[in-house]
VOGU-3710 file (C-alpha; in Angstrom, 3 decimals, decimal comma):
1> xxxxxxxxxx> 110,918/90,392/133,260  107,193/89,953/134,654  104,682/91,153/132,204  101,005/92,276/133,537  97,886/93,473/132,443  95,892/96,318/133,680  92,143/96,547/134,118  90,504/98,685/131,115  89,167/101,305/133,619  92,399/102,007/135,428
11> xxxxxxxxxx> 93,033/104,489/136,628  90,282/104,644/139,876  89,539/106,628/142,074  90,771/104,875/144,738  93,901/104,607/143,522  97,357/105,592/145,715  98,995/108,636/144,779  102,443/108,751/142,592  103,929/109,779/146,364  102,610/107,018/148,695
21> xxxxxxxxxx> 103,364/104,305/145,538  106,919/105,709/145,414  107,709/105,656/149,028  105,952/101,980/149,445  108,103/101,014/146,693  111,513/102,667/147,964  110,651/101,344/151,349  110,465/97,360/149,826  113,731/98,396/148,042  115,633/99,294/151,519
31> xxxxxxxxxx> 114,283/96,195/152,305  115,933/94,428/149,688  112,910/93,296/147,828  113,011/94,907/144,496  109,904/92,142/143,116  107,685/93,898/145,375  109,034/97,309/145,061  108,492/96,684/141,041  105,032/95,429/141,409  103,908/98,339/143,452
41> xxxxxxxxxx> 105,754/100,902/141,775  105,184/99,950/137,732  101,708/101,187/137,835  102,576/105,066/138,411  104,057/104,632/134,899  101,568/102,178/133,494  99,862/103,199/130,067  96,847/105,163/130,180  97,951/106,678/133,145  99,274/110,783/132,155
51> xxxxxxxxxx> 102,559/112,012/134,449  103,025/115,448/134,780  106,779/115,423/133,593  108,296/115,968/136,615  106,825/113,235/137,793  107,308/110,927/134,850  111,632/112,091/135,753  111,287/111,207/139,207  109,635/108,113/138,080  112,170/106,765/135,432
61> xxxxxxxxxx> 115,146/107,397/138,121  113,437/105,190/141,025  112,630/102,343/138,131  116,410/102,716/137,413  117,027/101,718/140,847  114,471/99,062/140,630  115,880/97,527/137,719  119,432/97,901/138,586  118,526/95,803/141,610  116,670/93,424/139,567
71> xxxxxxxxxx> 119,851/92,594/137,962  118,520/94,333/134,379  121,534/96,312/133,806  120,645/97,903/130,043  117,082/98,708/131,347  118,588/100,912/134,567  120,574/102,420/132,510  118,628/103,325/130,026  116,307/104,369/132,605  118,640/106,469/134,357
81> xxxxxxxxxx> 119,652/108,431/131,468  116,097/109,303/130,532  115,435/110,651/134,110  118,609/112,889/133,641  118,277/113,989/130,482  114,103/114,130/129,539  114,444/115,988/126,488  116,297/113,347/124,535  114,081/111,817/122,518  116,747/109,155/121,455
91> xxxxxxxxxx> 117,186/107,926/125,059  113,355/107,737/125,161  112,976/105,854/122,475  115,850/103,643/123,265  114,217/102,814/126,829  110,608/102,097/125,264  112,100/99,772/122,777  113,986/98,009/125,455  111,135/97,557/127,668  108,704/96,607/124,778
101> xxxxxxxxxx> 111,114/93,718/123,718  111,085/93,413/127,603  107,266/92,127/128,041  106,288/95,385/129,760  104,558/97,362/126,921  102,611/98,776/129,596  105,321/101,137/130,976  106,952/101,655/127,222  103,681/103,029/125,744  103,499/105,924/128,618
111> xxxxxxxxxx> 107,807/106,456/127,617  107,142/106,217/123,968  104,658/108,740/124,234  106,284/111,241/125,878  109,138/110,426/123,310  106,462/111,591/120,280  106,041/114,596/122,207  109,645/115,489/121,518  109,348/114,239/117,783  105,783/114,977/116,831
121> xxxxxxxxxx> 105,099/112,995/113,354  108,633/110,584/113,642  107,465/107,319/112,205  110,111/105,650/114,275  108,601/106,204/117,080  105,074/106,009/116,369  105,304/102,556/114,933  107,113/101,772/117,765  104,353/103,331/120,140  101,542/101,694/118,154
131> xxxxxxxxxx> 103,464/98,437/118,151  103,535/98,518/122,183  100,360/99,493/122,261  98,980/96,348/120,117  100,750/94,322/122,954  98,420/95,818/125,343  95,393/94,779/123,352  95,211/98,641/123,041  93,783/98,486/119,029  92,117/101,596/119,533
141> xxxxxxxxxx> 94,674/103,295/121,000  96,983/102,124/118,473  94,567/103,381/115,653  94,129/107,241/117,598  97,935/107,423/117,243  98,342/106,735/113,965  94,846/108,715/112,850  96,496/111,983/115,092  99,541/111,755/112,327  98,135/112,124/108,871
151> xxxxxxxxxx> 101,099/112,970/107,330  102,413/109,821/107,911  99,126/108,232/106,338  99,527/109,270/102,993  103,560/108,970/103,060  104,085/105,336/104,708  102,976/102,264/103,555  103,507/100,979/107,008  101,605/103,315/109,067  98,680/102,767/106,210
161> xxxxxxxxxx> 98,991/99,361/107,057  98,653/99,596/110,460  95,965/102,009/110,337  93,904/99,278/108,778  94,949/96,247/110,887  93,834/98,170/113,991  90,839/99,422/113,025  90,033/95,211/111,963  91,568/94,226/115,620  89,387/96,740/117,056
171> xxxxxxxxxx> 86,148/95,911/114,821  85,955/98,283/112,366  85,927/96,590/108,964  84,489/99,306/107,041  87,703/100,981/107,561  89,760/98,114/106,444  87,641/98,042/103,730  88,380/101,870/102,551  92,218/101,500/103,627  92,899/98,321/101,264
181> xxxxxxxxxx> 92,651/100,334/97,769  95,666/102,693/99,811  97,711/99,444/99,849  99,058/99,339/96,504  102,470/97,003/97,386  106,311/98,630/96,825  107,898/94,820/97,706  107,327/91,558/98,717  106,403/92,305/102,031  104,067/94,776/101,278
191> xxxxxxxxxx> 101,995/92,483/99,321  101,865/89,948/102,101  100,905/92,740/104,306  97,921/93,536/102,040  96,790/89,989/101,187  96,129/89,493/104,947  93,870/92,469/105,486  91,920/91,553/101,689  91,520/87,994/103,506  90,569/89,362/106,604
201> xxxxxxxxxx> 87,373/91,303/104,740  87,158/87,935/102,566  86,290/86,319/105,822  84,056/88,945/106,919  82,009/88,548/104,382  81,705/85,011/104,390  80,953/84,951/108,123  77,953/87,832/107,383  76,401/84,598/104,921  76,500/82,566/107,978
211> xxxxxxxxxx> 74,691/85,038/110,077  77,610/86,227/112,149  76,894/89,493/113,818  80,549/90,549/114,374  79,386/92,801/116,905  81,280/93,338/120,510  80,193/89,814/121,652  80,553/87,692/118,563  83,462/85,607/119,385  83,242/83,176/117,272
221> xxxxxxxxxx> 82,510/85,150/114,742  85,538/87,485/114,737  88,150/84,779/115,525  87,035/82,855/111,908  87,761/86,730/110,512  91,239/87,546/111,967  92,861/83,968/112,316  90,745/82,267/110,299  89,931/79,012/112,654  86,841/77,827/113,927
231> xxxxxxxxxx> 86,357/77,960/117,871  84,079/74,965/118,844  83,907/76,176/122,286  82,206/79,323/124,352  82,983/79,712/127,970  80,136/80,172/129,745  81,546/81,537/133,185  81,079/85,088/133,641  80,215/85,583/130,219  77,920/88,321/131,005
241> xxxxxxxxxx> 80,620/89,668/133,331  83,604/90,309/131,058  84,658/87,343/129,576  82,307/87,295/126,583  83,245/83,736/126,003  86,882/83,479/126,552  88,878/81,796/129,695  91,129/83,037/132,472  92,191/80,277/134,028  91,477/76,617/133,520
251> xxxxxxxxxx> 91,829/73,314/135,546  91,302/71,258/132,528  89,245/67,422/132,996  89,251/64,719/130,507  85,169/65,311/129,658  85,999/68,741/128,065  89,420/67,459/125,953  86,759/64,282/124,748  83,940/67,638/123,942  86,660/69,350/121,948
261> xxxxxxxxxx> 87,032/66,005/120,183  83,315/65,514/119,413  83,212/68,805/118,448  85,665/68,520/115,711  84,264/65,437/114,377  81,121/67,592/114,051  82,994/70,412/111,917  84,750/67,864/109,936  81,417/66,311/108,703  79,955/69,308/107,876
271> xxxxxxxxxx> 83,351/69,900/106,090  82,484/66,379/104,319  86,367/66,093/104,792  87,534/62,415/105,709  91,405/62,285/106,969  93,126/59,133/106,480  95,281/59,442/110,006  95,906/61,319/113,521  99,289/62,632/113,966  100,274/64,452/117,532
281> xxxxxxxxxx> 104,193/66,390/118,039  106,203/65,124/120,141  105,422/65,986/124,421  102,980/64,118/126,247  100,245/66,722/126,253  100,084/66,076/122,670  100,634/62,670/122,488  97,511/61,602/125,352  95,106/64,019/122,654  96,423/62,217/119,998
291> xxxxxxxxxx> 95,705/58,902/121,477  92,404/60,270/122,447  91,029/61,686/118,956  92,278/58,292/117,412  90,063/56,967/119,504  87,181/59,073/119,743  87,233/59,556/115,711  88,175/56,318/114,749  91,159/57,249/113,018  94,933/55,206/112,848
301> xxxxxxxxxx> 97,360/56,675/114,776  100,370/58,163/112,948  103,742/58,485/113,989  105,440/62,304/113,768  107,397/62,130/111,015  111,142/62,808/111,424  111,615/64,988/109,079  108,971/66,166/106,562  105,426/67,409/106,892  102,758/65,516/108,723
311> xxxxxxxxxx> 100,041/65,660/105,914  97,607/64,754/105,236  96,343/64,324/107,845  94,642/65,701/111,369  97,703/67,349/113,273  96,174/67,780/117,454  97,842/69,536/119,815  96,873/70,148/123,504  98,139/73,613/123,826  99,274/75,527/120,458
321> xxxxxxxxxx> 101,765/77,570/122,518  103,536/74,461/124,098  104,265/73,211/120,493  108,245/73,200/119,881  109,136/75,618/117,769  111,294/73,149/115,047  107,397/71,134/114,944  105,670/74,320/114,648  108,044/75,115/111,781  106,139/72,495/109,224
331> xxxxxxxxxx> 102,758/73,638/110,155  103,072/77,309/108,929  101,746/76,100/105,593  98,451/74,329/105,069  99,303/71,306/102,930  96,394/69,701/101,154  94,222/67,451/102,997  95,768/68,394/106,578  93,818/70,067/109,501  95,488/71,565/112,102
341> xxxxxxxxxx> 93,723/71,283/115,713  94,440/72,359/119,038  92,207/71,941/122,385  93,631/75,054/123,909  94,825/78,348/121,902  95,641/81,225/124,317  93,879/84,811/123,410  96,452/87,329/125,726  99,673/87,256/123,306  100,011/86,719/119,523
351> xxxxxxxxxx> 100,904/82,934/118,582  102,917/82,165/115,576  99,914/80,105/113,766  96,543/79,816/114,128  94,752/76,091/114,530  92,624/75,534/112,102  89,806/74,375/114,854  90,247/75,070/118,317  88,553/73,917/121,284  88,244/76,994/123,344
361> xxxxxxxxxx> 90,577/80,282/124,339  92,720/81,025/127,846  94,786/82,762/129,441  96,446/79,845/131,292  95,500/76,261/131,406  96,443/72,963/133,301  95,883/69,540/131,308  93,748/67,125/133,308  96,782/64,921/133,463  99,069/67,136/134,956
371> xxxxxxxxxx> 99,162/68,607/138,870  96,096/71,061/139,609  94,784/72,794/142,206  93,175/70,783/145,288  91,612/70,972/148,607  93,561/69,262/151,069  90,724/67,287/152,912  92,839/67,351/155,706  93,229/71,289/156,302  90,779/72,249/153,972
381> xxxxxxxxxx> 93,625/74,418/152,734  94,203/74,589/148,613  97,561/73,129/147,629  98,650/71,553/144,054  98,193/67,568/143,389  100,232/64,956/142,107  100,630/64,499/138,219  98,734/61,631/136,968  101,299/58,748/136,355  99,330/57,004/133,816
391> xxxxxxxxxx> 100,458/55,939/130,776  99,590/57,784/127,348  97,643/55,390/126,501  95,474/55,057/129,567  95,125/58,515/129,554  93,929/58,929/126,020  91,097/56,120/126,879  90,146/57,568/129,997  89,771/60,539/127,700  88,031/58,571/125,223
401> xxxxxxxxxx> 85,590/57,452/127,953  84,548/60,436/129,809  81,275/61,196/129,868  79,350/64,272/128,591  80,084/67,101/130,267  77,178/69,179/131,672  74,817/71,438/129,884  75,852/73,996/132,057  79,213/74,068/130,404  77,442/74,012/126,925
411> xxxxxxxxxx> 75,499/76,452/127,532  76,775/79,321/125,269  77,863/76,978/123,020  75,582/77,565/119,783  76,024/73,999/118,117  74,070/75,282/114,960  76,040/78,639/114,635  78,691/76,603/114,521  77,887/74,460/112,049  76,589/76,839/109,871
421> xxxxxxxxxx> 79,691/78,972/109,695  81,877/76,312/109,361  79,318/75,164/106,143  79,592/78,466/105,053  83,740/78,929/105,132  84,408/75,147/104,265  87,215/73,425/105,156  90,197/75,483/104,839  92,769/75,548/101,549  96,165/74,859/101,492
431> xxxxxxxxxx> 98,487/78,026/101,901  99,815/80,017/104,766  98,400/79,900/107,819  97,316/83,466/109,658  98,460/84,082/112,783  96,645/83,883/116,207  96,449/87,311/116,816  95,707/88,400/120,842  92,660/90,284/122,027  90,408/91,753/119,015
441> xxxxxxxx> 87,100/93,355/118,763  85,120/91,331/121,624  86,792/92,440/125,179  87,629/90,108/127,807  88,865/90,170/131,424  92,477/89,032/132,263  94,271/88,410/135,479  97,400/89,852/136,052
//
């Protein structure tokens, strides 16, 4: 199922009407194209957007159709029973489930709601709505929910929990701070659950000594608070314009992957932290940065162990989300003397770790090596290249060799603010890693 975002200041003015979106999307249908009659038609029911109910029932019987055509049997009928019988709250909640574990949080949020409406203070659903919600990005949103049912506040350890986890995602630590005395733990869990948010002010306040502003714009800053990593790398495209540092798309080339590298021999010296080897997972993204930073650091290359832990040790990977998930497995804990760095971490949906260093943040990203978009000289039309067919090892020199990139690119970079927060923090201890978590306090744009 296709997941997409929606701008932050949906919906506009300009916007179709529920009626002309429906019969567009009812018309592609006919047609047998129920892709395009889902892409025009998911946005009457996309979150923020309010439905008078009789238009949220009308609504929830034509995505029935949609899905049913789409070959998504359990969400049409789901769907279809929600359009016929509106006051269940059961069926509701059923549907926004399904379409949260789905990938389209969008449309859940706007069924989950109307589900609380049925249910007012049910901490089924609104952990459920606030957990769609956080898939959206929506932390603010999420905390509103939760902060319009006190009850729940002073009864749930959960909803406590949550309450303070927003309110950090969305850049409010002095609320975290007055929520983590309410987090006395009941289990096991709940003591994890509280250990991350009393790390996440630990960070805080070690970021403040290193002059962080964790403000709306302080990237860098925030991402050492939540996942506790260093980014090495601002964007500087349309920073000003949205992207506050992060990237949408990227064409990757061999001079940024050989900055990343520089870069982390920087942190690692001001770490005063010498690794005895490189060791890179298994997939040739991997392998041509591991071959690369053995290079550029001057460090043996190791081979992935088998079985076991690589550590210690300096662990690279190209992408952190392209990482298998059995080698992903023996990274979740920080052994002694190990760093864990990846080139590219992406920002738009929560990762299972977080590198300890990472190069910079996207939404999608092609390796240098692999095909990318290129003019075709010959009709001046765009059209995707050829993979590079060199070997590993080539690649990792070419790498190796690249010159500096431009200062244009560094622009935003802050070398010293860097270095100074990665001074103050140190080099990180062993113990569980945090997770990446998507979005935070500092906004970006997103394609769909």
């Amino acid at each position: 199922m296709p997941c997409a975002s929606r701008p932050s200041d949906w919906p506009a003015l300009s916007e179709p009407s529920y009626s002309a979106r429906r019969e567009t999307a009812l018309a592609a249908l006919a047609a047998g194209d129920a892709e395009t009659a889902f892409r025009e038609f998911r946005w009457t029911l996309w979150y923020p957007r309010t439905m008078p109910i009789d238009e949220l029932v009308d609504g929830l019987s034509v995505l029935s159709r949609i899905f049913a055509a789409m070959g998504h049997r359990e969400l049409a009928e789901r769907a279809a029973h929600a359009s016929v019988d509106s006051l269940d709250p059961d069926g509701l909640y059923q549907l926004g489930y399904q379409l949260v574990e789905e990938g389209l949080p969008a449309i859940a949020s706007t069924v989950l709601a109307r589900c609380l409406e049925l249910v007012p203070g049910s901490e089924e659903v609104v952990t459920e709505l606030v957990s769609s919600l956080e898939r959206q990005l929506a932390y603010a949103d999420a905390r509103r929910v939760l902060e319009a049912n006190p009850a729940l506040l002073e009864t749930s350890f959960l909803c406590r929990y949550l309450h303070a986890f927003n309110a950090a995602m969305s850049g409010d630590l002095a609320t975290v701070r007055a929520d983590l005395p309410k987090l006395a733990p009941v289990d096991a869990v709940h003591e994890i659950m509280g250990q991350r948010l009393a790390a996440i002010v630990a960070r805080a306040d070690r970021a403040a000594v290193a002059g962080c502003r964790l403000d709306q714009h302080d990237l860098r800053g925030w991402h050492y608070v939540l996942s506790g990593g260093l980014l090495t790398h601002l964007s500087p495209h349309g920073f000003d314009e949205g992207m506050n540092g992060r990237y949408a798309w990227v064409q990757d080339r061999p001079a940024m992957v050989k900055l990343g590298l520089e870069r982390l021999r920087a942190v690692l010296s001001a770490w005063d932290l010498t690794l005895p080897c490189v060791y890179a997972p298994p997939g040739r993204d991997h392998e041509v940065l591991g071959e690369a930073a053995a290079r550029v650091l001057g460090l043996p290359l190791a081979r992935w162990p088998v079985v076991g832990v690589p550590a210690p040790g300096l662990v690279v990977v190209y992408d952190l989300a392209s990482v298998e998930r059995k080698d992903l497995e023996r990274l979740l804990e920080r052994r002694s003397e190990q760093v864990l760095y990846a080139h590219a971490t992406g920002w738009t949906e929560d990762g299972a770790i977080a590198a300890d260093v990472t190069m910079l943040l996207h939404q999608s990203i092609v390796a240098p090596w692999e095909p990318q978009l290129v003019i075709d000289p010959a009709t001046g039309q765009a059209k995707t290249g050829d993979a590079d067919p060199r070997t590993v090892d080539e690649l990792g020199a070419t790498v190796a060799a690249s010159p500096e990139v431009k200062d244009d690119d560094r622009s935003r970079d802050d070398l010293p603010g860097l270095l100074s927060l990665a001074k103050a923090v140190g080099p990180p201890p062993p113990g569980r890693r945090e997770r990446m978590w998507a979005g935070g306090p500092v906004g970006s744009s997103r394609f769909l």
